[in-house]
C-alpha positions in Angstrom: 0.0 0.0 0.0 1.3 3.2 -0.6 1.9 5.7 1.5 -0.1 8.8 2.1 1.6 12.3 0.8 1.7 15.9 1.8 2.7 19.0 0.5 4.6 21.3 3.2 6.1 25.0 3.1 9.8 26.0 5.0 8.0 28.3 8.0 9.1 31.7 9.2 6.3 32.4 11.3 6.5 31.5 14.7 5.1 32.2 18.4 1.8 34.0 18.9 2.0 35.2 14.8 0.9 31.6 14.1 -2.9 32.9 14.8 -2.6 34.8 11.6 -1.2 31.2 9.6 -4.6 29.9 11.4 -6.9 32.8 9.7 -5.0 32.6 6.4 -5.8 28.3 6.2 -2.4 27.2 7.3 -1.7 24.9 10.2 1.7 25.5 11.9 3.6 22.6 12.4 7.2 20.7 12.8 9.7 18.1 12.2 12.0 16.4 14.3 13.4 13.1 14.6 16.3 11.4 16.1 19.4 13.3 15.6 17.6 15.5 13.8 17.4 19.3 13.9 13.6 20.6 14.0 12.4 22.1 11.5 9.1 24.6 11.0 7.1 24.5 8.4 3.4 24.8 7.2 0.5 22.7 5.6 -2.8 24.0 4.1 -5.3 23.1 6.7 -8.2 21.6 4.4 -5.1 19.6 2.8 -3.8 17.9 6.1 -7.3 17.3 7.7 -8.4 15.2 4.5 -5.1 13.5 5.3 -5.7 12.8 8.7 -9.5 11.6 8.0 -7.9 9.2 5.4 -5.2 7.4 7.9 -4.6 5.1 10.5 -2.3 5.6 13.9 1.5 5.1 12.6 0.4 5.6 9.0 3.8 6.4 7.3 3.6 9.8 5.3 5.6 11.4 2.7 6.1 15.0 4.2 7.3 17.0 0.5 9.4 20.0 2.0 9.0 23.0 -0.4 12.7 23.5 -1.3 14.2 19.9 -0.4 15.2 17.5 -3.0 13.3 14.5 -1.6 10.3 13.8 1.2 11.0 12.8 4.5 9.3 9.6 5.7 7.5 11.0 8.7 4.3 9.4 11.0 1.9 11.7 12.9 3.7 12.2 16.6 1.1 14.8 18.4 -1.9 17.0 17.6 -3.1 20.0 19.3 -7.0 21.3 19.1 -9.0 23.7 20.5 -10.4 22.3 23.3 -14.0 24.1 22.7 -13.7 24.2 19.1 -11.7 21.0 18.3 -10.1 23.1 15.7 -6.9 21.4 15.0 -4.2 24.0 16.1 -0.9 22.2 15.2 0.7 18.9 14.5 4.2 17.6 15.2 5.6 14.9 12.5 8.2 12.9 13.6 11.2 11.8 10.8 11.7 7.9 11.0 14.4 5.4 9.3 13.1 2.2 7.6 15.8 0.5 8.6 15.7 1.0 12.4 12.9 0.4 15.1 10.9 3.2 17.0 8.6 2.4 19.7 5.0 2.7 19.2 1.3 2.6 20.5 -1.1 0.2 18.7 -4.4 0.7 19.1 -6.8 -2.3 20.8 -10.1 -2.6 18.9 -13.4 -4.9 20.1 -14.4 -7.2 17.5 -17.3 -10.0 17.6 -19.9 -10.6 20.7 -19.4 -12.4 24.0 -21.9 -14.6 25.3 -21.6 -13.5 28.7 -22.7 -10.4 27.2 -25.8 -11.7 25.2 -26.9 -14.3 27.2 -26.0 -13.8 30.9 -26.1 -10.2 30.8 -22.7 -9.1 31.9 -21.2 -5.9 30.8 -18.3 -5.7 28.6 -15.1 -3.4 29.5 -12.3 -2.8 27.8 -9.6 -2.0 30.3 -6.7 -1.4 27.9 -6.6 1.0 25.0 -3.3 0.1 22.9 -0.3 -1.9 23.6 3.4 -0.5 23.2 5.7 -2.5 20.9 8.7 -1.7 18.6 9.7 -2.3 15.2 10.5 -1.5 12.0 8.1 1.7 10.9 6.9 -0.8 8.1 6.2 -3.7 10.7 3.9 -1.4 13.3 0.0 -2.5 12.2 -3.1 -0.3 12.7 -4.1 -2.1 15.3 -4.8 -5.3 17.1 -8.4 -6.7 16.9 -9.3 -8.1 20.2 -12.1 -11.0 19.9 -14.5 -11.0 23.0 -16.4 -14.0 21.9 -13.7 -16.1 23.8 -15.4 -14.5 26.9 -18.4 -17.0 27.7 -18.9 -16.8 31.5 -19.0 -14.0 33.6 -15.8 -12.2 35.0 -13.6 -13.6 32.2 -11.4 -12.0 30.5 -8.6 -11.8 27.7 -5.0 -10.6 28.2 -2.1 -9.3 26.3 -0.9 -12.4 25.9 -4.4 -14.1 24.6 -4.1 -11.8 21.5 -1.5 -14.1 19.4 0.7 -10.6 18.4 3.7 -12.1 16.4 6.6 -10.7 18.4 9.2 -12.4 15.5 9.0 -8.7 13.9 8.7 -6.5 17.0 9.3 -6.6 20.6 6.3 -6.2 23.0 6.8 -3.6 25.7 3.7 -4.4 27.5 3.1 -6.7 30.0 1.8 -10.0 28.7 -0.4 -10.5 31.9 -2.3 -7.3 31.4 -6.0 -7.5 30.8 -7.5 -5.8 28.0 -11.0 -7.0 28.2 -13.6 -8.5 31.1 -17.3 -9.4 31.3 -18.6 -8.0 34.7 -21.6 -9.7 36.3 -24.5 -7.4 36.1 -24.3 -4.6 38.7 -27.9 -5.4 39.3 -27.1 -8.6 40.9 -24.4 -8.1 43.2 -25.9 -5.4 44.7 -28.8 -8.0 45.6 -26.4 -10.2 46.7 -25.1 -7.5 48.6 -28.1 -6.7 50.3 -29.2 -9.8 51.2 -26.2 -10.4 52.5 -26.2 -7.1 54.8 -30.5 -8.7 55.7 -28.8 -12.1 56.8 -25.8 -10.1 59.2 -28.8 -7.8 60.4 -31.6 -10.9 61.7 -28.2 -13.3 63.3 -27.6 -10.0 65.3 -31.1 -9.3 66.6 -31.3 -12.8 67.7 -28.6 -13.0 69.6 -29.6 -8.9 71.0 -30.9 -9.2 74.9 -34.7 -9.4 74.8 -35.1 -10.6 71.3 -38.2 -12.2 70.4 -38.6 -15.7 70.1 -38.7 -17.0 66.8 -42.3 -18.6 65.3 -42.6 -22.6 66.8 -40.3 -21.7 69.4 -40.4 -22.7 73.3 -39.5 -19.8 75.3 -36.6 -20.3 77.8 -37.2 -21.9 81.3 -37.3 -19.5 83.8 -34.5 -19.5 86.2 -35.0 -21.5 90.0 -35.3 -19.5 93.1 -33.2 -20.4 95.8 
């Protein structure tokens, strides 16, 4: 597949004068990478949010630097947005080598339906959002489907290491025991349980209380002898 492409200009604007970029349809943004010397430039905005729209996390892009004789092989490495507006405010591209690893986070997505969901009526949480690994920029995936139909009773769950990753490519950074998804018993239920519980505790404790009535069927307690 080939990699996505944008179309970058050398930036001269920088601090607080980037709100006029903004107004003008540019989004301020930089390069950097390991060993590398950032560098500022700018992308049309209506340009780099059809990009965005159109990839996946790690997507591999070919950044073309007005001026520079070839693109840089970049991946998307932090966005910035109005937090009313969402209005994306800058991005941060980070230069990568084909040839050696970088650490990344893959994304965990739910796939298929539990039947401790459907049938016993548990609740599905996902308690684990990506996984760190590292590799080669051309080995890191989109993501990792996780398949909760291996969850059939309640409180089950998968882990890191239930997800068959192939680690001959990459190494996993996170630990294997981790869970990233469990079926919780309906809420409804243990808090009868609960209560029940607490009704049981309550009636042993008023029998035993001084002066406690007999129970139904019961023959009350011989009175003590007088001496």
């Amino acid at each position: 597949m080939a990699n996505a492409e944008l179309q970058v200009s050398p930036r001269t604007v920088l601090g607080k004068k980037v709100a006029a970029l903004r107004r003008a349809g540019k989004t301020p943004a930089n390069v950097f990478g390991h060993r590398l010397e950032s560098r500022a430039v700018e992308a049309d905005t209506v340009a780099l949010t059809q990009l965005l729209r159109g990839i996946t996390r790690n997507a591999i892009i070919n950044l073309k630097v007005e001026g520079e004789p070839a693109p840089r092989t970049v991946v998307v490495r932090g966005l910035t947005r109005d937090p009313l507006s969402e209005k994306l405010l800058h991005i941060d591209f980070y230069q990568v080598s084909m040839t050696e690893t970088m650490r990344a986070d893959v994304a965990l997505v739910m796939t298929g339906v539990s039947d401790a969901v459907t049938t016993l009526g548990g609740v599905l949480l996902q308690m684990l959002e990506t996984v760190s690994i590292e590799a080669l920029p051309g080995d890191i995936p989109a993501q990792y489907e996780v398949d909760v139909s291996a969850i059939t009773q309640l409180e089950g769950s998968i882990h890191v290491k239930d997800l068959g990753i192939d680690t001959s490519k990459l190494v996993l950074h996170t630990d294997p025991d981790v869970v990233v998804a469990r079926v919780a018993a309906p809420r409804i239920i243990v808090e009868e349980a609960a209560a029940a519980a607490e009704g049981e505790g309550e009636a042993a404790a008023a029998e035993g209380a001084p002066g406690a009535a007999a129970a139904p069927g019961a023959s009350p307690a011989p009175a003590p002898e007088k001496s």
